[in-house]
C-alpha positions, 0 to 999 in steps of 0.5 A, a space after each residue: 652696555 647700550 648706547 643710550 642717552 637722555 637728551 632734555 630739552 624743551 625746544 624739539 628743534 634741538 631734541 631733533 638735531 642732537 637725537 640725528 647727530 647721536 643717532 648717525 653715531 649709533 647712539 639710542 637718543 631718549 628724549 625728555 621735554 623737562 627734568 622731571 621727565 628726564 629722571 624718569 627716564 634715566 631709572 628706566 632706561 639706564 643711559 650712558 650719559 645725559 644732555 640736559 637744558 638749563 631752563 626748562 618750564 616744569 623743572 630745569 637742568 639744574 634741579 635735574 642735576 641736583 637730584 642725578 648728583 645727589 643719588 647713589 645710584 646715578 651720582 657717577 653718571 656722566 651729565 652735559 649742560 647743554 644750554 644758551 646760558 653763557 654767564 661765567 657764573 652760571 657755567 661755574 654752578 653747575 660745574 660745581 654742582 656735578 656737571 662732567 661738560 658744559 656747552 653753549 647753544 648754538 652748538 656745532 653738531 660734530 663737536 657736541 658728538 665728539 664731546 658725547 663720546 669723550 663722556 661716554 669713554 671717560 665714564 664706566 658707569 656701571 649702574 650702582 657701582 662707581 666710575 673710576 676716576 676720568 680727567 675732570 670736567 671740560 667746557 667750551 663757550 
């Protein structure tokens, strides 16, 4: 199975460090700078797992989320926030809304690798069928 990601974001500043950090890591980063675009590129490219911003002009994480979650085909698929939304409120949505992670910007590029990887290995996603079962969602503020 590639390795591959889609990262979406709107400030190419954080596309750039998490595309560098994962891709030292051997991952292929694929980056979006909406959700709109980000569920395109998920059907076309099969990720592993996906990165998403919470706020994000013409569609946010969360819509993206909604529909990832919401789809057979890629309701099993791994999906971080990855966000400056610190609100206890906000993290809790969309942990409830289907999140796997949830990690607070400024980030520490090492830890948002580990936590990549701890993803990814949790999950077989095999598109189309299910993923077994993995330890339940983390998050960090």
């Amino acid at each position: 199975m590639k390795r591959r990601i889609v990262v979406s974001d709107d400030d190419p500043t954080i596309i750039s460090l998490v595309s560098l950090r994962l891709g030292l890591a051997k991952f292929d980063v694929i980056s979006a700078a909406n959700g709109p675009d980000a569920l395109a590129l998920i059907r076309r490219v099969e990720p592993v797992a996906v990165i998403l911003d919470m706020r994000m002009p013409g569609g946010g994480g969360m819509t993206a989320l909604d529909a990832i979650k919401s789809d057979p085909v890629t309701s099993n698929l791994p999906v971080m926030m990855l966000t400056g939304e610190r609100d206890p409120d906000t993290v809790m949505t969309a942990m409830g809304a289907g999140a796997s992670d949830y990690m607070v910007k400024p980030f520490n590029p090492d830890r948002l690798l580990e936590r990549v990887n701890r993803l990814v290995k949790s999950s077989a996603m095999i598109w189309g069928k299910p993923a077994p079962a993995n330890d339940g969602p983390t998050w960090e503020l």
